[in-house]
PASEBA-1860 file (N, C-alpha, C; in nm, 3 decimals):
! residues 263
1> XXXXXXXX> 0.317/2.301/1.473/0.432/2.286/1.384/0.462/2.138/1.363 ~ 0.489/2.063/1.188/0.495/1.977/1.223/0.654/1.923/1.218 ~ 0.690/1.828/1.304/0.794/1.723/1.311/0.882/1.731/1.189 ~ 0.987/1.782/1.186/1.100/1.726/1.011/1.051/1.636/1.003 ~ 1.076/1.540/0.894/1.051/1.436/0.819/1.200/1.378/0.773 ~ 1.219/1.258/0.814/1.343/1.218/0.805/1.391/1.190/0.640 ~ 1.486/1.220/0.592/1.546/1.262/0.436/1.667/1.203/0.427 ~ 1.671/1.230/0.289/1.863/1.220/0.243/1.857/1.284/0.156
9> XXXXXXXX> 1.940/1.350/0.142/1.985/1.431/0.012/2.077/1.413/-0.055 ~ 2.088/1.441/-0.168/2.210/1.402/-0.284/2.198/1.473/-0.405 ~ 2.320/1.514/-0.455/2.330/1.582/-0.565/2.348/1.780/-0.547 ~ 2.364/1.832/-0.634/2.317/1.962/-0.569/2.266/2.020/-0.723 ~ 2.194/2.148/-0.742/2.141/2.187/-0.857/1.982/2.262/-0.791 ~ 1.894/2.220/-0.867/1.767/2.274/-0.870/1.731/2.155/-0.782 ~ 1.601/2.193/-0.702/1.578/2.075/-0.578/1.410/2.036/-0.654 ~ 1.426/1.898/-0.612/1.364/1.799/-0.641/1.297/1.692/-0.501
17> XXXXXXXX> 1.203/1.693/-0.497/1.156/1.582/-0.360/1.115/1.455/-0.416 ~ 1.151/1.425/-0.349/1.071/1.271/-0.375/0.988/1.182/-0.262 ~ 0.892/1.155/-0.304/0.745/1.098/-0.214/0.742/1.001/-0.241 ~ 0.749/0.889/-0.139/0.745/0.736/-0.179/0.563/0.678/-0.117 ~ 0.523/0.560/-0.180/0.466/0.510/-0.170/0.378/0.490/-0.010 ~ 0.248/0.399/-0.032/0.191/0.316/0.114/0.284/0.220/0.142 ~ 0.306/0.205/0.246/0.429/0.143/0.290/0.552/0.098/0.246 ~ 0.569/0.221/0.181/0.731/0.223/0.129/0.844/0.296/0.225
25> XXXXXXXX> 0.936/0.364/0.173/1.000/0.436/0.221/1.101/0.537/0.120 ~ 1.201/0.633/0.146/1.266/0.690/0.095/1.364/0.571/-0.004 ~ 1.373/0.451/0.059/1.475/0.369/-0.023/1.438/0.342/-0.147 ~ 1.313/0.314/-0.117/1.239/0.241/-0.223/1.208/0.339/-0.368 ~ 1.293/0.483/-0.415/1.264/0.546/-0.511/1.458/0.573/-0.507 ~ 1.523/0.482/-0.444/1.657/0.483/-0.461/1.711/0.506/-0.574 ~ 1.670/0.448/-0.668/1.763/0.395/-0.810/1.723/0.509/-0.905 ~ 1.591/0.572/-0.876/1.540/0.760/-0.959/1.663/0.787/-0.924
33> XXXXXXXX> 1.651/0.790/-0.799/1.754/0.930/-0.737/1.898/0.953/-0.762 ~ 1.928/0.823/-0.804/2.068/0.801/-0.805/2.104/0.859/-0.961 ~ 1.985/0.854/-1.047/2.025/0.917/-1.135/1.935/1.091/-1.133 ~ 1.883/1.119/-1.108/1.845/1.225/-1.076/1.952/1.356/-1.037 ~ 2.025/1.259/-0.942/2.140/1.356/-0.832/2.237/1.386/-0.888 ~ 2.291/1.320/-1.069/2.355/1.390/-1.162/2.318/1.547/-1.212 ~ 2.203/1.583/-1.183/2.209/1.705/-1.208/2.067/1.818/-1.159 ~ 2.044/1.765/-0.992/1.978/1.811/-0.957/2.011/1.758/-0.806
41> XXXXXXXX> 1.953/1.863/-0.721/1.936/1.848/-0.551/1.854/1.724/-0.527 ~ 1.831/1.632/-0.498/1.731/1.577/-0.472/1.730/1.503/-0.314 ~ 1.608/1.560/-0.263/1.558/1.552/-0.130/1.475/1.425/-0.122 ~ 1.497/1.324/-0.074/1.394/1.184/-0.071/1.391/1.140/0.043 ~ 1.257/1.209/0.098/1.153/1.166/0.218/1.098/1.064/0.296 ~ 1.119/1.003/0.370/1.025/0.929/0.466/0.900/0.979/0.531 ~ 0.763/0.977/0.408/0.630/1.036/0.496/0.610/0.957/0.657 ~ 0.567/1.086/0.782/0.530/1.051/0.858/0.472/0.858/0.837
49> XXXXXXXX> 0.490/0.786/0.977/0.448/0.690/1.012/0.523/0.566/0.932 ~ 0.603/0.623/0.845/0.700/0.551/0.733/0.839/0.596/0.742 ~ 0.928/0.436/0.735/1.043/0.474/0.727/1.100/0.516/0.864 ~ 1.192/0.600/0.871/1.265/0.654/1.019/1.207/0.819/1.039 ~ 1.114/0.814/0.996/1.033/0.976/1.035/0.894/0.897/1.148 ~ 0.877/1.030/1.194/0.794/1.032/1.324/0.692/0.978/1.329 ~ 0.615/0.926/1.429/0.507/0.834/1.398/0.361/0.965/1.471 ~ 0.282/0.962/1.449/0.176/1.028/1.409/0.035/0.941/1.442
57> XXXXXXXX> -0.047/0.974/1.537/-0.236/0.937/1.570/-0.288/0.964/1.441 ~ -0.255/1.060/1.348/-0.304/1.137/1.244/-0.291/1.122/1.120 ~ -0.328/1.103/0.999/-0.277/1.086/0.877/-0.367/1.121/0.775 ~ -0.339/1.208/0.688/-0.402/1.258/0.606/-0.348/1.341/0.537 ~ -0.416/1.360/0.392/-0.330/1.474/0.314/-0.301/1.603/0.355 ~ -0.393/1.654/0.419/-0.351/1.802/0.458/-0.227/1.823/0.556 ~ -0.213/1.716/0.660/-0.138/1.686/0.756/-0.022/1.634/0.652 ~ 0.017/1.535/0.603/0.148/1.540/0.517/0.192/1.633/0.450
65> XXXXXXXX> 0.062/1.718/0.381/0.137/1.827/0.279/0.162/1.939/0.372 ~ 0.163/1.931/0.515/0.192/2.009/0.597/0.368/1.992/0.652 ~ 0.346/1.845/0.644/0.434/1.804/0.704/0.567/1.824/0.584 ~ 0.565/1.812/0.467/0.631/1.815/0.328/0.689/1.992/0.341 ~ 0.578/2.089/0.356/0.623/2.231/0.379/0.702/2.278/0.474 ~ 0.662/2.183/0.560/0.760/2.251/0.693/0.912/2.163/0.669 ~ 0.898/2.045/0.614/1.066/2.027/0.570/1.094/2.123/0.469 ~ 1.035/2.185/0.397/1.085/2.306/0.285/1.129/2.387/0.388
73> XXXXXXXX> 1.065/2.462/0.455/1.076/2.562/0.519/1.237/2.533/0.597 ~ 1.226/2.421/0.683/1.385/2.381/0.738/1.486/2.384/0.650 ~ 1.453/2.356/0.514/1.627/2.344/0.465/1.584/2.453/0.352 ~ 1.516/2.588/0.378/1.544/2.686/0.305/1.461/2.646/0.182 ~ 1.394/2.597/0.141/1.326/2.577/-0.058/1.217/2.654/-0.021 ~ 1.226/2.782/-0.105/1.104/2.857/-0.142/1.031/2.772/-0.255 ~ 1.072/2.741/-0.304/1.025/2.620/-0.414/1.096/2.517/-0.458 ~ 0.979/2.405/-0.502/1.073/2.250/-0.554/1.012/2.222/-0.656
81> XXXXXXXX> 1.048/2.115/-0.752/0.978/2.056/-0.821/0.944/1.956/-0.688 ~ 0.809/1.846/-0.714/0.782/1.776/-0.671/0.786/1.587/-0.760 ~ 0.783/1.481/-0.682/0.764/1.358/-0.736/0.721/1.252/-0.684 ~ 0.619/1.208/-0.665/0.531/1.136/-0.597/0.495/1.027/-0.658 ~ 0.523/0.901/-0.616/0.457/0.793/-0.655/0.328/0.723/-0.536 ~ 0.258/0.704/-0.625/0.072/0.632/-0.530/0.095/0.738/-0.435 ~ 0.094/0.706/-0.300/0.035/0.759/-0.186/0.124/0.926/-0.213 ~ 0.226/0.909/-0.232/0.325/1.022/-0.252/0.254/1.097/-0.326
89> XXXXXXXX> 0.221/1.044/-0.465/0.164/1.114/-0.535/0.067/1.224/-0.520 ~ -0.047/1.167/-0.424/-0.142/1.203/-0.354/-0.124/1.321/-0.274 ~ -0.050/1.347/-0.188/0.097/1.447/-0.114/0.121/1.538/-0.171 ~ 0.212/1.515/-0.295/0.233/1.616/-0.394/0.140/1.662/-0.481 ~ -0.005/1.617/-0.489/-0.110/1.690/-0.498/-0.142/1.799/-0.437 ~ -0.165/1.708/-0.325/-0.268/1.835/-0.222/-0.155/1.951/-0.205 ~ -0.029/1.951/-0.172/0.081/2.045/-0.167/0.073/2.132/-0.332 ~ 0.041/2.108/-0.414/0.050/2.200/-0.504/-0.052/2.204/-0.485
97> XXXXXXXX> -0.195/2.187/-0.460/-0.330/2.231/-0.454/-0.335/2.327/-0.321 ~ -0.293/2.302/-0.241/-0.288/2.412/-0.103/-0.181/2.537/-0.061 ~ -0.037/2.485/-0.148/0.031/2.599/-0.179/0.084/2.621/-0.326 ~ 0.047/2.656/-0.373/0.098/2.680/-0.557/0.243/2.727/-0.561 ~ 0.240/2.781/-0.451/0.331/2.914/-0.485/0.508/2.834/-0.422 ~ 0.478/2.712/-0.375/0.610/2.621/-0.385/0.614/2.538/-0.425 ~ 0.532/2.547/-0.560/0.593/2.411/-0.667/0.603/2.483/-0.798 ~ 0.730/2.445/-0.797/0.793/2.464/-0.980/0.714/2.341/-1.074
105> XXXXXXXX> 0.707/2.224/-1.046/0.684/2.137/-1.124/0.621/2.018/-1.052 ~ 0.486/1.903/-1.093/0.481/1.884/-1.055/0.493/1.715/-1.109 ~ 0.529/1.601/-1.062/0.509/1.477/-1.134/0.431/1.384/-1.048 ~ 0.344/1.324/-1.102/0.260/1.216/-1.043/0.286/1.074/-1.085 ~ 0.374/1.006/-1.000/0.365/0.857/-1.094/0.189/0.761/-1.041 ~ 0.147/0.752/-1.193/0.036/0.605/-1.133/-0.010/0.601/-1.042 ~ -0.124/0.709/-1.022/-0.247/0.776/-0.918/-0.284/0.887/-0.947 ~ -0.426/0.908/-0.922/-0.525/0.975/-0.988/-0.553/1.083/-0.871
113> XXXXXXXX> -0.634/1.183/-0.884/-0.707/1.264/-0.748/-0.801/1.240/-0.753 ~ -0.841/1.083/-0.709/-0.951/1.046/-0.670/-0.950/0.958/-0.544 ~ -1.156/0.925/-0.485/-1.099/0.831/-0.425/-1.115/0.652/-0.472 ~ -1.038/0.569/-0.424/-1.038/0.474/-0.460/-1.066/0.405/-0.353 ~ -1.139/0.272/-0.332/-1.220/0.199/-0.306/-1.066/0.089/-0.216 ~ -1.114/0.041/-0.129/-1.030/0.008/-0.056/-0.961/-0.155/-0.131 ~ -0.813/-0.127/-0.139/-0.729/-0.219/-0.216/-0.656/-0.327/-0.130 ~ -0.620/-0.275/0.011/-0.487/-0.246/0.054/-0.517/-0.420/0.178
121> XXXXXXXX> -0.690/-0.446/0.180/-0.714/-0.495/0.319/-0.604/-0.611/0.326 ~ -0.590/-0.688/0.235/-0.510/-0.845/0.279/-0.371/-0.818/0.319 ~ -0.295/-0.695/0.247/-0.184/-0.622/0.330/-0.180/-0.624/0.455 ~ -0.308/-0.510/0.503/-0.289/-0.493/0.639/-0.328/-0.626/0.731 ~ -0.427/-0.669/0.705/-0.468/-0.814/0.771/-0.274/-0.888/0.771 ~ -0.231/-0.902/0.685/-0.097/-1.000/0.688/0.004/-0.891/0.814 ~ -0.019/-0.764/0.797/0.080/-0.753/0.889/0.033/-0.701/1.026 ~ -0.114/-0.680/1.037/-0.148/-0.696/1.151/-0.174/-0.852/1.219
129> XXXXXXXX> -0.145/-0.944/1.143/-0.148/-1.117/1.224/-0.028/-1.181/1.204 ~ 0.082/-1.028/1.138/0.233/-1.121/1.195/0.229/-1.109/1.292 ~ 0.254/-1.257/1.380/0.329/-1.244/1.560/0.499/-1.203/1.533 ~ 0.530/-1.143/1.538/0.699/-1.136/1.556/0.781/-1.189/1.682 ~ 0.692/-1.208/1.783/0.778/-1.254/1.889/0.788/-1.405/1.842 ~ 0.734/-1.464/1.768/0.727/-1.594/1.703/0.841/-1.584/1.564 ~ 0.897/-1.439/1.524/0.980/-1.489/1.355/1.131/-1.421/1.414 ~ 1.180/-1.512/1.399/1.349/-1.520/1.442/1.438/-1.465/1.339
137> XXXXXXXX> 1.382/-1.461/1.226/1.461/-1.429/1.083/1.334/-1.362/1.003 ~ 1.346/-1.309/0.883/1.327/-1.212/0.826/1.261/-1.352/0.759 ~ 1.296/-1.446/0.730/1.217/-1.573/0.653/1.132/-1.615/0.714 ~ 1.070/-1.604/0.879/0.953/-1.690/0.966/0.876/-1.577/0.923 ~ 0.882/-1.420/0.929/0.807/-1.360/0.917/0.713/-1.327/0.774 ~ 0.761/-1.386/0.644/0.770/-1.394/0.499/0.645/-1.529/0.523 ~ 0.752/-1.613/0.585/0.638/-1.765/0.567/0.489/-1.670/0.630 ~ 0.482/-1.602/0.752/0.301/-1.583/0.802/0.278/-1.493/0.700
145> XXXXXXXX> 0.344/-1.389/0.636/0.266/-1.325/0.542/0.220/-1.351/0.412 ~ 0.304/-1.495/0.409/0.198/-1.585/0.288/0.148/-1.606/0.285 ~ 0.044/-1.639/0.404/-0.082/-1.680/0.431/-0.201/-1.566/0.391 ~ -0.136/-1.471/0.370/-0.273/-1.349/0.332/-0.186/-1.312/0.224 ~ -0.079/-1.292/0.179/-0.029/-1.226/0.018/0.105/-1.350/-0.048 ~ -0.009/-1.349/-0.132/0.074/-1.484/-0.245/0.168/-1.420/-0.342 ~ 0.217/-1.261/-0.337/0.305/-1.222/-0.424/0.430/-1.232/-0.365 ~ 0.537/-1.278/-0.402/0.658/-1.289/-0.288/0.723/-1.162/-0.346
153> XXXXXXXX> 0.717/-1.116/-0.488/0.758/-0.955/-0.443/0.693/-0.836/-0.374 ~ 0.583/-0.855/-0.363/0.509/-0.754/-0.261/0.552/-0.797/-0.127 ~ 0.568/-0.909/-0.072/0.620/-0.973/0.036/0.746/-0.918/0.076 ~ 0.822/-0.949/-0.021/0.936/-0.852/0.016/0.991/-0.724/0.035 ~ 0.894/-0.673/-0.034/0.889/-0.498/-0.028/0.811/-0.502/0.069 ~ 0.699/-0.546/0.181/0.655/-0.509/0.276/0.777/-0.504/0.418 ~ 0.841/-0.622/0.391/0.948/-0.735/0.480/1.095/-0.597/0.455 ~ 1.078/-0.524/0.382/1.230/-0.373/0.409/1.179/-0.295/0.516
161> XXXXXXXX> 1.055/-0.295/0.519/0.973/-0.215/0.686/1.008/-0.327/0.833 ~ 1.087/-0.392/0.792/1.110/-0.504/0.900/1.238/-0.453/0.989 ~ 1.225/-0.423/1.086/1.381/-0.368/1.123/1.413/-0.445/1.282 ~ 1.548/-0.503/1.312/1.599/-0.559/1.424/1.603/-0.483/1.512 ~ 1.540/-0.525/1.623/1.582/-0.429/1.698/1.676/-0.435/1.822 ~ 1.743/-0.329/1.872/1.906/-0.336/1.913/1.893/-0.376/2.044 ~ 1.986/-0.461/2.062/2.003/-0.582/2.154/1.962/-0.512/2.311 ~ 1.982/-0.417/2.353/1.965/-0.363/2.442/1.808/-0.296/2.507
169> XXXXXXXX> 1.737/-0.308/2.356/1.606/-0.337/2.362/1.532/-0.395/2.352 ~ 1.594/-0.517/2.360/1.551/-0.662/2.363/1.521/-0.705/2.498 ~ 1.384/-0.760/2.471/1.356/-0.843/2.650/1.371/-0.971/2.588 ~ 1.380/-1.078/2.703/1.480/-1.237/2.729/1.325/-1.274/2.665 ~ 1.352/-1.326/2.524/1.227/-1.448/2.464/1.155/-1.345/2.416 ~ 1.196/-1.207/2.403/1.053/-1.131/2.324/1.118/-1.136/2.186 ~ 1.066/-0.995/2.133/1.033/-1.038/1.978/1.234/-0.967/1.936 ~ 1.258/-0.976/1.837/1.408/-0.984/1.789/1.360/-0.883/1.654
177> XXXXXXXX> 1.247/-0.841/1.602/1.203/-0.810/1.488/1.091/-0.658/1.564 ~ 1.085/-0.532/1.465/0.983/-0.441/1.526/0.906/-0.397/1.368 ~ 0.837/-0.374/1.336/0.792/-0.273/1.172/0.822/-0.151/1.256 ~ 0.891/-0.071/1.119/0.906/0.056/1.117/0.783/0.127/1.110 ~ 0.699/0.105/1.019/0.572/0.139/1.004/0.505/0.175/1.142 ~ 0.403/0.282/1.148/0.311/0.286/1.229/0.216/0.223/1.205 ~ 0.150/0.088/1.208/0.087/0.000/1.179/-0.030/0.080/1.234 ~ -0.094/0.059/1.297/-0.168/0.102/1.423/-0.260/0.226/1.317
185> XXXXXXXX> -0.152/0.358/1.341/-0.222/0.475/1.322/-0.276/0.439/1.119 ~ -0.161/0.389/1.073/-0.197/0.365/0.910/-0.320/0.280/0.917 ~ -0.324/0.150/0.964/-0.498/0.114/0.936/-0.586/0.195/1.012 ~ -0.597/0.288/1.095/-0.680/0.343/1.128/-0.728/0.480/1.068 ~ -0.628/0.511/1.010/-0.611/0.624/0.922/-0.671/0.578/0.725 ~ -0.660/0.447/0.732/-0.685/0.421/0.587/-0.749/0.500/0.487 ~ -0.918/0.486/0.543/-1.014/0.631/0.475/-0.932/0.713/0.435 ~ -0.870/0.729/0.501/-0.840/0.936/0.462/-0.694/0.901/0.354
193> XXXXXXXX> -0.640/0.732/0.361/-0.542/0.776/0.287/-0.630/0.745/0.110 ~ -0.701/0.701/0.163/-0.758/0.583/-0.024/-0.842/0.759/-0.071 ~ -0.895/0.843/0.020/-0.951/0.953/-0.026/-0.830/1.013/-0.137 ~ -0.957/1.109/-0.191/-0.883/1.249/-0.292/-0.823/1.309/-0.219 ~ -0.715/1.409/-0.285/-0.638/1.568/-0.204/-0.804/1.638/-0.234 ~ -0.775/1.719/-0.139/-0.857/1.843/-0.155/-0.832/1.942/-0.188 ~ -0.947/2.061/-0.224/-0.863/2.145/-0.338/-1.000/2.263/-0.349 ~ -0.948/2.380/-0.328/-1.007/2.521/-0.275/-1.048/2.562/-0.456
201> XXXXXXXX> -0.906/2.562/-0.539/-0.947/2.614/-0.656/-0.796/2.522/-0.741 ~ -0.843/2.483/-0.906/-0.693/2.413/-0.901/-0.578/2.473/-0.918 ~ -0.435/2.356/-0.922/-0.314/2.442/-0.979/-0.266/2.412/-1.100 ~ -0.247/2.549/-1.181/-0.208/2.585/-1.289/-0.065/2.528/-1.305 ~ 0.005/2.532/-1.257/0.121/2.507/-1.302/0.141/2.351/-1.385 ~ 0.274/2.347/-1.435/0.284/2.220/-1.558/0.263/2.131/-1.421 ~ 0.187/1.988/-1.486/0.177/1.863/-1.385/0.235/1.765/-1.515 ~ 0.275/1.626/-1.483/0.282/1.558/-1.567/0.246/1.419/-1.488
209> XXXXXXXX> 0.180/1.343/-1.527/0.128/1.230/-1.476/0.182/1.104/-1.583 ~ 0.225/0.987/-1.541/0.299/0.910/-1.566/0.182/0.768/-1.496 ~ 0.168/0.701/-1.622/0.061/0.576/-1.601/0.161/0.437/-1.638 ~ 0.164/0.385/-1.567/0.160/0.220/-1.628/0.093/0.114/-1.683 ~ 0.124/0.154/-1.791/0.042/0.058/-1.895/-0.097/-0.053/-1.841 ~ -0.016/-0.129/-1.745/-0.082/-0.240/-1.745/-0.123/-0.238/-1.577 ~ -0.148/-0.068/-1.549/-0.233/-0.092/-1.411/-0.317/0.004/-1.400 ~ -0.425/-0.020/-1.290/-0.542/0.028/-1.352/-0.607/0.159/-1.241
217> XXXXXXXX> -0.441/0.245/-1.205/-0.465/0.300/-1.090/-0.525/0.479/-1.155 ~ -0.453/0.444/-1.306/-0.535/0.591/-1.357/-0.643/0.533/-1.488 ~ -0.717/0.538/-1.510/-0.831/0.522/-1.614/-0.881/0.661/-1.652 ~ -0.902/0.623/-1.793/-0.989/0.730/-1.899/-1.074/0.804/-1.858 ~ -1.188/0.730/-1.744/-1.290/0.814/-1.670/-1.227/0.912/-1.556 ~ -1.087/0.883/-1.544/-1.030/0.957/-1.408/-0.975/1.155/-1.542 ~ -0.979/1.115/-1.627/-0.918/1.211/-1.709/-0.983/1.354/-1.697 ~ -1.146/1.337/-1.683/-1.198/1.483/-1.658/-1.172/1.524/-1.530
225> XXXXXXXX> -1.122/1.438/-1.411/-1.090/1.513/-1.277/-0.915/1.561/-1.246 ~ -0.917/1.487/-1.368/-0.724/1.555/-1.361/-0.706/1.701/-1.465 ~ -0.823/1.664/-1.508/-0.797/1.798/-1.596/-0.915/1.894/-1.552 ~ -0.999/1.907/-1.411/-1.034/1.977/-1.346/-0.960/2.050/-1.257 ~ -0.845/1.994/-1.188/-0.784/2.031/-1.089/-0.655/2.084/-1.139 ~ -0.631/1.980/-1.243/-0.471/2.019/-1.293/-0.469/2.034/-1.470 ~ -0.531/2.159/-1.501/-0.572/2.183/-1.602/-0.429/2.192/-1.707 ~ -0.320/2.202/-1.658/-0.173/2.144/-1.743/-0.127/2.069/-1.774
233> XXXXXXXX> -0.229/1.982/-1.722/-0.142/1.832/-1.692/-0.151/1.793/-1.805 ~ -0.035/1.665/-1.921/-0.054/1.573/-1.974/0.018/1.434/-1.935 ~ -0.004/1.348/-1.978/-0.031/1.201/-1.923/0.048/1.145/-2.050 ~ 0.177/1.064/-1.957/0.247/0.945/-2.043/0.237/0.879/-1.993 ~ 0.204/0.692/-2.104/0.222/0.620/-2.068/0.337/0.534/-2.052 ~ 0.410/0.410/-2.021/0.539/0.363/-1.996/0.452/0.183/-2.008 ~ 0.506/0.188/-2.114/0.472/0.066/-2.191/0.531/-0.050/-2.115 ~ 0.417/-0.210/-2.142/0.524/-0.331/-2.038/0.547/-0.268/-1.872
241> XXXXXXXX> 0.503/-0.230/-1.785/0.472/-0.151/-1.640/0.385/-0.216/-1.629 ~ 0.348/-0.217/-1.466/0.258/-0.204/-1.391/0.235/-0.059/-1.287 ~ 0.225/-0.135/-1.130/0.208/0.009/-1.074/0.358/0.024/-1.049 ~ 0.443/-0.026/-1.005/0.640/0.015/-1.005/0.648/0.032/-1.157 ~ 0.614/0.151/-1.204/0.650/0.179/-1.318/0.821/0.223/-1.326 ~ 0.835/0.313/-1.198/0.986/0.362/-1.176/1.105/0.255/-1.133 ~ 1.033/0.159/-1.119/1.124/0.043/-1.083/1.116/-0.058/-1.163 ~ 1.032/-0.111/-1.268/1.033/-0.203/-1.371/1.108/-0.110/-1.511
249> XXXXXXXX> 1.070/-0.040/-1.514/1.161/0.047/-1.618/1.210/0.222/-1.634 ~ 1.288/0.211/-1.516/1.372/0.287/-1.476/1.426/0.394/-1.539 ~ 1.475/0.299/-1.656/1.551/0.454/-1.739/1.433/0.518/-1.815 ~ 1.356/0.478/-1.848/1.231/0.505/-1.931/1.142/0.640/-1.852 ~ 1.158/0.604/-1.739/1.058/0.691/-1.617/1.123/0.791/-1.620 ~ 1.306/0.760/-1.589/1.408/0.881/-1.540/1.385/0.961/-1.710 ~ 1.384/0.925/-1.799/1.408/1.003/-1.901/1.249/1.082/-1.939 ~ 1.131/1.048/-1.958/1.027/1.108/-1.955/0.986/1.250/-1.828
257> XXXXXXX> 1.056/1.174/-1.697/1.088/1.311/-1.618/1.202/1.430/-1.627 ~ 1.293/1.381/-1.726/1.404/1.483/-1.692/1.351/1.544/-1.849 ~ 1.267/1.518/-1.953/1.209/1.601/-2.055/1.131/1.699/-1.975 ~ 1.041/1.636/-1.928/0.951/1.736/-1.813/0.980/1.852/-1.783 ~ 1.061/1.795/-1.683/1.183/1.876/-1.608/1.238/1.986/-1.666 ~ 1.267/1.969/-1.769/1.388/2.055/-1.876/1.318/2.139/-1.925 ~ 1.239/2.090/-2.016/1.126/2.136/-2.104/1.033/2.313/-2.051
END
């Protein structure tokens, strides 16, 4: 049986999940939700090894979309719509590919069911050669991860997985800083996350996949395997985006999903 998965909920109506990113968290699909929760339940997740949910040797799709059912099962949803961005996305794949029969709807932001070729290494290299017993502030630890990632907004969205830790678990001269992240089990687990969901036979139900213009995480050649598996699916794009399509243009995303949705 696996572990709840640590959540928040908001709103009440028809229930809605939300799947955040590789090293994101439930916060980080905040600003959907906030409009979302005008007229729907919405449940937003911390996948295992992320965020304040359980940390895990293990990681893989079957094991999350395990882990995603058995929070259904705890708070009662015979069915949800689903909403997954990148890794999430991936999640809310294999969960409508392994159980059909608890998804009303499904949305994919910007990721394909494929596998993709490893993206992620200068990430993990930067936060496996932060020393933290060396960064006193949330800024010493920013300066070493410049040394492997020159984006200071990816920097900072890695640096919200940064959490203090409470004085009482503090040893005299150790570190003042811990990652939330399961560092450890996630690079060792990588393979299995950059892999496809797997998939017995596909699911029928409506999918809607949501691309950002100007990133290159779904392509034209990915189109005959989305329409192998998810033979409903159609595909909008969100013009001026990258891969934070839901966070560079927000209302644009919220409104193409709540047509979805409705529709």
């Amino acid at each position: 049986m696996s572990k709840i998965l640590n959540h928040r909920i908001t709103g009440e109506g028809a229930p809605l999940i939300l799947l955040h990113g590789l090293f994101g968290a439930l916060e980080n699909l905040g600003a959907i939700a906030r409009q979302f929760q005008k007229e729907r339940q919405v449940h937003a997740l911390d996948l295992r090894n992320h965020g304040s949910s359980f940390h895990a040797d293990t990681m893989d799709y079957r094991s999350m979309a395990a882990d995603v059912l058995a929070y259904m099962d705890e708070q009662g949803l015979a069915k949800a719509c689903l909403l997954g961005h990148s890794m999430g996305g991936k999640v809310a794949m294999q969960i409508a590919l392994q159980a059909p029969e608890r998804v009303e709807k499904l949305i994919v932001a910007d990721i394909a069911p494929i596998s993709y070729k490893p993206r992620h290494d200068a990430i993990l290299e930067g936060l496996k050669q932060t020393d933290l017993t060396a960064a006193r502030s949330r800024r010493d630890a920013d300066k070493q991860l410049a040394e492997f990632i020159d984006a200071p907004g990816v920097r900072q969205f890695l640096l919200m997985n940064l959490e203090r830790i409470p004085q009482e678990e503090q040893s005299s001269g150790g570190a003042v800083y811990r990652w939330r992240l399961n560092l450890k089990a996630i690079d060792a687990c990588y393979t299995n996350l950059a892999a496809a969901p797997e998939a017995d036979a596909p699911y029928m139900g409506p999918v809607l996949f949501l691309k950002g213009a100007e990133s290159a995480y779904i392509q034209e050649k990915h189109r005959e395997e989305i329409d192998r598996l998810f033979p409903s699916a159609q595909l909008q794009v969100i013009e001026g985006t990258g891969h934070w399509l839901h966070a560079e243009e927000t209302d644009t995303f919220v409104a193409l999903c709540q047509q979805f949705l409705d529709g």
